[in-house]
Every structure is written in structure tokens, then in C-alpha cells.
N, C-alpha and C positions, 0 to 999 in steps of 0.2 A: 112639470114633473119635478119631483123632489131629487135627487141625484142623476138626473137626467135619463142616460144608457142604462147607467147599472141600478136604477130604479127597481128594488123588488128580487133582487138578487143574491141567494146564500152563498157565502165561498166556502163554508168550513161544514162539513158532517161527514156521514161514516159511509162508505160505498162496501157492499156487502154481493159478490158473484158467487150462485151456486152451482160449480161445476158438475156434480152427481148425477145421476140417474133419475132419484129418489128427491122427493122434498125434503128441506131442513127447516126447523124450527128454530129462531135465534132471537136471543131474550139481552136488551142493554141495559144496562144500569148505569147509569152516572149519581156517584152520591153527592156531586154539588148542584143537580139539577140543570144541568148545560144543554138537555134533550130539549128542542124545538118541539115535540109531539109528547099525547099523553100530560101526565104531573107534570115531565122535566127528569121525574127520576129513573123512569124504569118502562120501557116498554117492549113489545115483543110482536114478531112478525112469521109468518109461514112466506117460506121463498123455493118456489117452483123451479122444476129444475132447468137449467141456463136461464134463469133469471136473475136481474140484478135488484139491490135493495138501496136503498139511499135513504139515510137518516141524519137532517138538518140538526147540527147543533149550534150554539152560542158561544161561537168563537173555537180556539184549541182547547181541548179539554182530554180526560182520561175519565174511560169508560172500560167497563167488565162485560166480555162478550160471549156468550155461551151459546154452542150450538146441539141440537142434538138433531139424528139424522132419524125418519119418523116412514112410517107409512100407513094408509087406509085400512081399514075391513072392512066386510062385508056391509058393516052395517055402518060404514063414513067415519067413525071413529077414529083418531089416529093415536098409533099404539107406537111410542119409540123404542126402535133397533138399537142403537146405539149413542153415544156421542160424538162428537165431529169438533175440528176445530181449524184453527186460522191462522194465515203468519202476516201480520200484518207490514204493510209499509206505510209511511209518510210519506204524500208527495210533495213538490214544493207548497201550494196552498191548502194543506194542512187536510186534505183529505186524507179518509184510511182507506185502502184495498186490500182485500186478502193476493198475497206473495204467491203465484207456484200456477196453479192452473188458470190463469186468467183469458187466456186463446182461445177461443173456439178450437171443439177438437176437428182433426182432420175429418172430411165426407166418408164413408162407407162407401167399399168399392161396389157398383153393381155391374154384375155380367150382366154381356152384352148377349140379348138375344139373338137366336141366328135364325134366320130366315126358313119358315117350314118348307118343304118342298113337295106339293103335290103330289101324290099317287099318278101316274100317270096310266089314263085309262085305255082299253085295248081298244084296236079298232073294231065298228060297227059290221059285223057281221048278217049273212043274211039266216032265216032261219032253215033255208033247203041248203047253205052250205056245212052249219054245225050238224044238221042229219045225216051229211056226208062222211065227217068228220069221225060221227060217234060207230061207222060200221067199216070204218077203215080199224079203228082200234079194237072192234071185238075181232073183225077177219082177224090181226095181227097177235091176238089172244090165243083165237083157237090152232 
């Protein structure tokens, strides 16, 4: 193998989390061509929501990053809401991450079901004692 371990291995491109609800649409451009995908100069990705993006470049470079935040109709079409945007950090090997929401958000509390509790059914009667029953309450009418 040609560099052994790290045989095959990019260190440097752009790490892109969509924290949202809603998908984003995020379009890079580098005008010296440093993108691994696509020309090199310009390319664009749909990023589902909590999903992450990763785009291999050549080497450190400076890229323009635009997101807009998009949704479906009816007919699959996707119509953009708004724009969106990022704060980017360096890490040490020269990845970017968007800054702020990168956590998974906390679970959604779900109550806890409680236990249904039966009707509890009345004891098994005969039917000459309910006939008993029903003329003790008219005597007690009339």
C-alpha cells in the first residue's frame, strides 16, 4: 500500500450539521477550485434534518457557503422559506463545523402510561334471586 494506514485518507473538507426540523439546501463555491467533488468550483447538496454533510477539499482553502432553509409540496417540489446560515469553526485539522447547535437536542419527555384498571364485574347471580330482588323494590315503591 502506498502510505500504509493512512492510504486513502482525506484530512481537510467542510463538515456541514443540520440541526432543523426542516431540510436545508447548501450550495459551496470555492473560486480556486479546492472542492474534491463536482468542477472543484461549486457544488450543492440537500441535507436532511440531523443530518451531517461532509465535503472533501484539497487541502486549507476558503469557500462561500449558502444555505437556505426549503421545504416539499404537494407535488415534491421544494419551495424555499427562507435563508439560513452558519458560524463556522476551524478545528485543528483544518475541518469546518458549523459553531452553536451541534448536540443532539435533548429526548422529548414521554408520560408514562399508567396502568388501566378493570371494571370490576359484579358477582354472578341466580336468575330466581334478581326476580326476588325486582319485587322487593316495587313493594318498597308502592
Amino acid at each position: 500500500m502506498a502510505n500504509g494506514q493512512y492510504h486513502g485518507r482525506i484530512k481537510t473538507g467542510i463538515k456541514i450539521t443540520n440541526p432543523l426540523p426542516l431540510p436545508v439546501s447548501v450550495r459551496i463555491k470555492s473560486p480556486t477550485g479546492a472542492l474534491r467533488t463536482g468542477d472543484g468550483k461549486e457544488t450543492w447538496r440537500t441535507v436532511k434534518p440531523g443530518e451531517t454533510l461532509y465535503v472533501p477539499t484539497k487541502g486549507k482553502c476558503e469557500v462561500d457557503i449558502t444555505v437556505h432553509i426549503i421545504r416539499y409540496n404537494e407535488v415534491g417540489d421544494s419551495v424555499k422559506l427562507g435563508d439560513g446560515g452558519l458560524q463556522p469553526a476551524v478545528l485543528p485539522t483544518g475541518t469546518m463545523v458549523p459553531a452553536g447547535k451541534v448536540t443532539k437536542p435533548a429526548p422529548k419527555r414521554i408520560p408514562e402510561k399508567k396502568p388501566s384498571k378493570e371494571p370490576e364485574e359484579p358477582e354472578l347471580r341466580s336468575l330466581g334471586d334478581m326476580i326476588e330482588d325486582m319485587k322487593k323494590r316495587e313493594e318498597v315503591k308502592v
